[in-house]
C-alpha positions in Angstrom: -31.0 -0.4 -0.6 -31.8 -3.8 1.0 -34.9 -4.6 2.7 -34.7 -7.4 5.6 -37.4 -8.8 7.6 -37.2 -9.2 11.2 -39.8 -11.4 13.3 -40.6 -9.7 16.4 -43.2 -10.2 19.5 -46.7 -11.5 18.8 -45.9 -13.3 15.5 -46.2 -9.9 13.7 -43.6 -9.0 11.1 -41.6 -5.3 11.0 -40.0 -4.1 7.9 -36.1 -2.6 8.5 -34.7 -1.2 5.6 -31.2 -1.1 5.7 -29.3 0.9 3.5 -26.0 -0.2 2.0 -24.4 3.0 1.5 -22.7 3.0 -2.2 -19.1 4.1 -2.1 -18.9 7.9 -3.9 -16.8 6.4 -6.4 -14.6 3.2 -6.6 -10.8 3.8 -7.0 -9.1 1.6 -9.4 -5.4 1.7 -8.3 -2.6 4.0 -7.1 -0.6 5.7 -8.7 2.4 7.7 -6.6 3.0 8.5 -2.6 4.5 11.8 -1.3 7.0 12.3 1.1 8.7 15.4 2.5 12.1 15.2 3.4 14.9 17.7 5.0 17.6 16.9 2.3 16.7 15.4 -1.7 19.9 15.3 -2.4 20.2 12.2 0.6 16.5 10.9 -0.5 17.7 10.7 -4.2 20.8 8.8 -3.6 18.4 6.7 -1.5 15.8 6.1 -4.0 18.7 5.5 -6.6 19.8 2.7 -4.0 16.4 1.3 -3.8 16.0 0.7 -7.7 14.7 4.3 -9.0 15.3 6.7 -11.5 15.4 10.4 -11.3 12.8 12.1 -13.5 13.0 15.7 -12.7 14.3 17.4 -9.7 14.6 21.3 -8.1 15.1 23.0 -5.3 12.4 22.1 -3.8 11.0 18.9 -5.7 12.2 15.1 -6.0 10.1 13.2 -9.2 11.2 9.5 -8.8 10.1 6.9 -11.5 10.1 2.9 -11.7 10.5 0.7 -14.8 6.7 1.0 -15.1 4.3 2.9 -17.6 4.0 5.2 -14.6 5.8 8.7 -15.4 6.2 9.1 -11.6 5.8 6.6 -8.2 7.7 9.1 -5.5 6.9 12.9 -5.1 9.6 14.1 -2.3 9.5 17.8 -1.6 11.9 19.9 0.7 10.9 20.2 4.6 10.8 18.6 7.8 10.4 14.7 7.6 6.3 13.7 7.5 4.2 11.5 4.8 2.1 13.9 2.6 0.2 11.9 0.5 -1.0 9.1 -1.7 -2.9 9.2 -4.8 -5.4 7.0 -6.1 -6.3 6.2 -9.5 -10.2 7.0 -11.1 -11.7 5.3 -13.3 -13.0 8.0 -15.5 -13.5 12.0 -15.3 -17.2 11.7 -14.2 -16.0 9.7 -11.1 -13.5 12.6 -10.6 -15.8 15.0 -10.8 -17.8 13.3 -8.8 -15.4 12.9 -5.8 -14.5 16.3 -5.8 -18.5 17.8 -5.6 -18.6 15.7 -2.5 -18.1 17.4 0.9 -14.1 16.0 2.1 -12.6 16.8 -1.4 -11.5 19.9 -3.3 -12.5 21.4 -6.7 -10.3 19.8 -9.4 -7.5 20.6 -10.7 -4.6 20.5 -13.7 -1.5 18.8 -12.4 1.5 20.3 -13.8 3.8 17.2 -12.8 4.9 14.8 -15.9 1.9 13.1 -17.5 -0.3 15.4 -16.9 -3.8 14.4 -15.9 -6.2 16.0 -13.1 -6.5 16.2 -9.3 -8.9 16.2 -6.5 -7.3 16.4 -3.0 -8.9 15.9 0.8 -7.5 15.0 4.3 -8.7 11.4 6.1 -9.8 11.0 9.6 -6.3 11.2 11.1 -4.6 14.0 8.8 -3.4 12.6 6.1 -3.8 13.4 2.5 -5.3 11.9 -0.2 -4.6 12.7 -4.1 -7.6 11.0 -6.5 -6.1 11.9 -10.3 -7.4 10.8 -13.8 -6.1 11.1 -17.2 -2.1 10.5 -16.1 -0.4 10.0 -19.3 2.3 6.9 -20.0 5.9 7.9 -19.7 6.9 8.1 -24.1 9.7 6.1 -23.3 8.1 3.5 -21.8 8.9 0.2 -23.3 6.9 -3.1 -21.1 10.0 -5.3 -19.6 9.1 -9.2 -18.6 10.7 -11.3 -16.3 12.2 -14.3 -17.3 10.4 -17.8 -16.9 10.0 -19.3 -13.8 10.2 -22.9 -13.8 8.8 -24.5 -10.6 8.8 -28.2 -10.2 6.8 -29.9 -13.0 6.0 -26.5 -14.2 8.4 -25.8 -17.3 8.0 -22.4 -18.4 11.7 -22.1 -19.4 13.3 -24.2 -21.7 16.6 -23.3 -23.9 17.0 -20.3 -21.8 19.6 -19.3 -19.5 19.1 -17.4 -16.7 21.3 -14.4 -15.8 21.6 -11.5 -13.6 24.7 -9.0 -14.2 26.2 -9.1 -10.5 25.2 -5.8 -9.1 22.1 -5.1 -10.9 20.0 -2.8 -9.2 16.9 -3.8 -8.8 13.4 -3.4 -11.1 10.9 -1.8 -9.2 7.9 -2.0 -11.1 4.9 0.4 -9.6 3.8 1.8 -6.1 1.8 -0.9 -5.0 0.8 -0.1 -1.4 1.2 2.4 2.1 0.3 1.7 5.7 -0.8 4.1 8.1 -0.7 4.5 11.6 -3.9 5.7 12.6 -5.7 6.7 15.7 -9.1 5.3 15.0 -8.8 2.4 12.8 -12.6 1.8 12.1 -13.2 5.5 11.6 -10.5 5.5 9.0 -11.7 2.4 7.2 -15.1 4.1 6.9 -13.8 7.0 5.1 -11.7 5.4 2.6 -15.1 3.0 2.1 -17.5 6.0 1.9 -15.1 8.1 -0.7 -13.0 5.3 -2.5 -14.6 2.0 -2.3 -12.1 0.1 -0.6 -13.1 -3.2 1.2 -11.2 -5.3 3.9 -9.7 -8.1 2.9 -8.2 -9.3 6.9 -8.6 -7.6 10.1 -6.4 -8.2 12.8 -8.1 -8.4 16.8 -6.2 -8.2 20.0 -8.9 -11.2 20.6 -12.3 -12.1 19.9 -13.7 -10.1 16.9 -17.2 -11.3 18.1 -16.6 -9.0 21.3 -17.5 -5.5 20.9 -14.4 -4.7 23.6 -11.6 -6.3 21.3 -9.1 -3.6 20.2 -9.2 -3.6 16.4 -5.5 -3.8 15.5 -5.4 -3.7 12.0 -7.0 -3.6 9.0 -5.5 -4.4 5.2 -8.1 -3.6 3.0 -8.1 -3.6 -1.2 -9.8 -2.1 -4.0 -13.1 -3.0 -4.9 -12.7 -3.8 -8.8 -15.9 -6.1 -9.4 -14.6 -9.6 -10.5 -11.4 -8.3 -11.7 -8.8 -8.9 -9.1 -7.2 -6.6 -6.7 -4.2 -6.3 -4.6 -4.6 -8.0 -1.2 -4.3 -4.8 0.3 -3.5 -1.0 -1.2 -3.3 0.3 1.9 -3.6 -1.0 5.5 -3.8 0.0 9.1 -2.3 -0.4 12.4 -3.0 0.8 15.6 -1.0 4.3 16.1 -1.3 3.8 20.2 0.2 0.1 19.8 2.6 1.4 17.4 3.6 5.1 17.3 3.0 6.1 21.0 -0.7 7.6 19.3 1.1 9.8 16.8 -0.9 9.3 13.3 1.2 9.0 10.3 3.4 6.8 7.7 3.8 3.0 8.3 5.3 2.3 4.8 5.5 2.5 1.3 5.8 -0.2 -0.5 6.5 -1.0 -4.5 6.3 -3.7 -6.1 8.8 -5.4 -7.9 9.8 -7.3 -11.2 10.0 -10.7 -9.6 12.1 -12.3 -6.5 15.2 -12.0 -7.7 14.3 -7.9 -7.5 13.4 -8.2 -4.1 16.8 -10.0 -3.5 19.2 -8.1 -5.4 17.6 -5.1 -4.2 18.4 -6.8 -0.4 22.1 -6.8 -1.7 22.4 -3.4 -3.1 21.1 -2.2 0.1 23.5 -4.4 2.6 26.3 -3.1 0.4 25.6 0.7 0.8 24.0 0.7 4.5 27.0 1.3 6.4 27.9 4.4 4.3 24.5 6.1 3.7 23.0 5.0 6.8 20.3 2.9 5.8 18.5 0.4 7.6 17.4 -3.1 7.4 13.8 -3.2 9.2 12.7 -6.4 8.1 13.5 -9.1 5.2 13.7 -10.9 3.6 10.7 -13.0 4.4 7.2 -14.3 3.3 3.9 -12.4 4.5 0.9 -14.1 5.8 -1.6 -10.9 5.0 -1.4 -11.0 1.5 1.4 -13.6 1.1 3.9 -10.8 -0.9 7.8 -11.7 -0.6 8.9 -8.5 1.1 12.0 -6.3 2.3 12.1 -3.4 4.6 14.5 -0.7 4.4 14.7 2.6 6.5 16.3 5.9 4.3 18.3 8.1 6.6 15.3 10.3 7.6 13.9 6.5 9.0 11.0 6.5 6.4 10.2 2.8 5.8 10.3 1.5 2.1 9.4 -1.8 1.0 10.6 -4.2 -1.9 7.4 -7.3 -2.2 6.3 -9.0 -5.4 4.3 -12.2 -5.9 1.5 -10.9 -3.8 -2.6 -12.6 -3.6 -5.0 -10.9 -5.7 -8.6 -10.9 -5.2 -11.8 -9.9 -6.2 -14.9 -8.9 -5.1 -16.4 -12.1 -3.7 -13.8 -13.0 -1.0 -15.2 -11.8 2.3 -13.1 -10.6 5.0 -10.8 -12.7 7.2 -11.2 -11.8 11.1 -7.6 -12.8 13.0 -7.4 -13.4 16.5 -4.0 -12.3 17.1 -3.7 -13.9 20.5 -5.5 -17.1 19.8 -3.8 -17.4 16.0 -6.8 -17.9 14.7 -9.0 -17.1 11.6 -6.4 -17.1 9.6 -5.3 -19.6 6.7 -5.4 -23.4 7.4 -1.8 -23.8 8.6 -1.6 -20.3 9.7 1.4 -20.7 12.8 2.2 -17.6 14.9 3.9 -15.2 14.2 3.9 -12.2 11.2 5.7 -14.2 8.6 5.9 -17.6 6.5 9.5 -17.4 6.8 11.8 -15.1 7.0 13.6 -13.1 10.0 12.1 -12.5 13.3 10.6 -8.9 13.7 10.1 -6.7 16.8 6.3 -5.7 16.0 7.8 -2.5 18.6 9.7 -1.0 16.0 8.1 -2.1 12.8 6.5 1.2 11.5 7.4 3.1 14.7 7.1 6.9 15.2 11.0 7.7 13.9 9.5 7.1 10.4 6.4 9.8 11.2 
């Protein structure tokens, strides 16, 4: 609690106490999303595409892995097309616990999925589920894979090292990194998350003025709060559901992040290759973000669910405050910042980014 000390009429002095609620706990990362979709036989060969590997699968249930220490990043179960899920890491069982004697969350309990570990589960503001697990266990066969060096001007990294890609490769996808949401009440949302899971904002995006209590908050990406230990620009983000999915709540994207740029790239090439006969689709990439600055790719499955290839994103800690964007002004952004969604990159209709075919 903080204690602030306003002057007010006749040279008296008032005490206002205003209290700083603490978050319930303070989530440490992700760990996996969950999808339903009608067909996994189509989301496999999809996810396959993308740069997966299938870890277990049923009637009923899709287990998709990465190269990561992660034994799992996609859930997909069996049913009409909608975003289930994502679950965020604690960082210990007392936090767990915690979470889960709070009002929104459920009692806890022993997932049965690879890895093991233990769940709490609640719904957000607009519907949407949220997993908080602890005690996940490495994949055994997990063995840690570098990129190669990067050299970048005058900095040599590589040296007496050639640099090859088998033609074809699928990509590396190394962890789920991120999801956006559509949602109906943006600020409502952002409180939540705050309240249960600590998250802070790291840019907010204004249809104008952010000083003007009538601007339409647009969007929000906000980031783990981890202390001085940095954080991903953003772990999850929100846009506007009216502006975006005719008011319908629900998925924006998942995203995962990859090995390095060549990744991203090959995975581009995989995907050009195989769209035409799986129906996939090219959203948007490849380009250069502004909000978080992540080299990124957007692909469609065949059930329209948006996935996204991004690596060499900003990472941030605690003491970074919060950048407000005027959106129509292009302003209170970067130095430099020019108009427009990307650094470079393809053109996007913002109309179709995220729109309500992927809900």
């Amino acid at each position: 609690m903080s204690v602030k000390i306003y002057k007010i009429h006749y040279n008296s002095f008032y005490l206002f106490e205003e209290k700083t609620m603490e978050p319930i706990i303070k989530a440490i990362d992700v760990q996996y999303c969950t999808l339903q979709c009608p067909d996994l036989d189509i989301q496999e060969q999809f996810l396959i595409h993308f740069g997966m590997h299938t870890v277990e699968k049923s009637e009923d249930t899709l287990l998709m892995r990465g190269e990561g220490a992660q034994p799992f990043i996609e859930k997909c179960i069996r049913g009409d097309k909608k975003f289930i899920s994502a679950a965020f890491i604690a960082a210990s069982m007392d936090d767990l616990k915690k979470l889960s004697e709070s009002e929104d969350f459920s009692d806890i309990e022993e997932l049965t999925t690879p890895g093991g570990g233990f769940v709490t589960r609640a719904k957000d503001p607009d519907g949407i589920g949220v997993e908080v697990v602890f005690g996940i266990e490495e994949r055994p066969d997990y063995s840690e894979i570098s990129p190669y060096p990067t050299n970048e001007g005058t900095n040599v990294n590589r040296v007496n090292q050639i640099k090859r890609y088998p033609k074809g490769s699928y990509p590396k996808i190394i962890r789920f990194a991120h999801y956006g949401i559509n949602s109906k009440d943006i600020s409502k949302a952002m409180d939540w998350y705050k309240k249960h899971l600590g998250v802070i904002p790291s840019d907010k995006l204004w249809a104008g003025d952010s000083k003007d209590s009538n601007t339409p908050l647009m969007g929000c990406f906000s980031r783990l709060d981890r202390g001085k230990e940095p954080a991903d620009h953003h772990t999850i983000f929100w846009l506007d559901a009216n502006a975006q999915s005719e008011g319908i709540p629900g998925l924006n994207h998942v995203s995962f992040e990859m090995l390095n740029i060549d990744d991203v790239f090959m995975g581009h090439e995989i995907m050009q290759q195989k769209k035409e006969e799986f129906n996939y689709e090219l959203e948007w990439g490849v380009g250069r973000h502004y909000q978080g600055s992540q080299i990124f790719d957007y692909w469609r499955s065949p059930f329209k669910q948006t996935h996204e290839h991004q690596t060499d994103g900003d990472l941030l800690d605690n003491t970074i405050p919060c950048n407000d964007i005027n959106m129509i002004e292009n302003t209170g952004g970067m130095p430099g910042d020019a108009p427009g969604p990307s650094q470079w990159g393809p053109p996007i209709n913002l109309g179709t980014f995220g729109d309500k075919r992927g809900i």
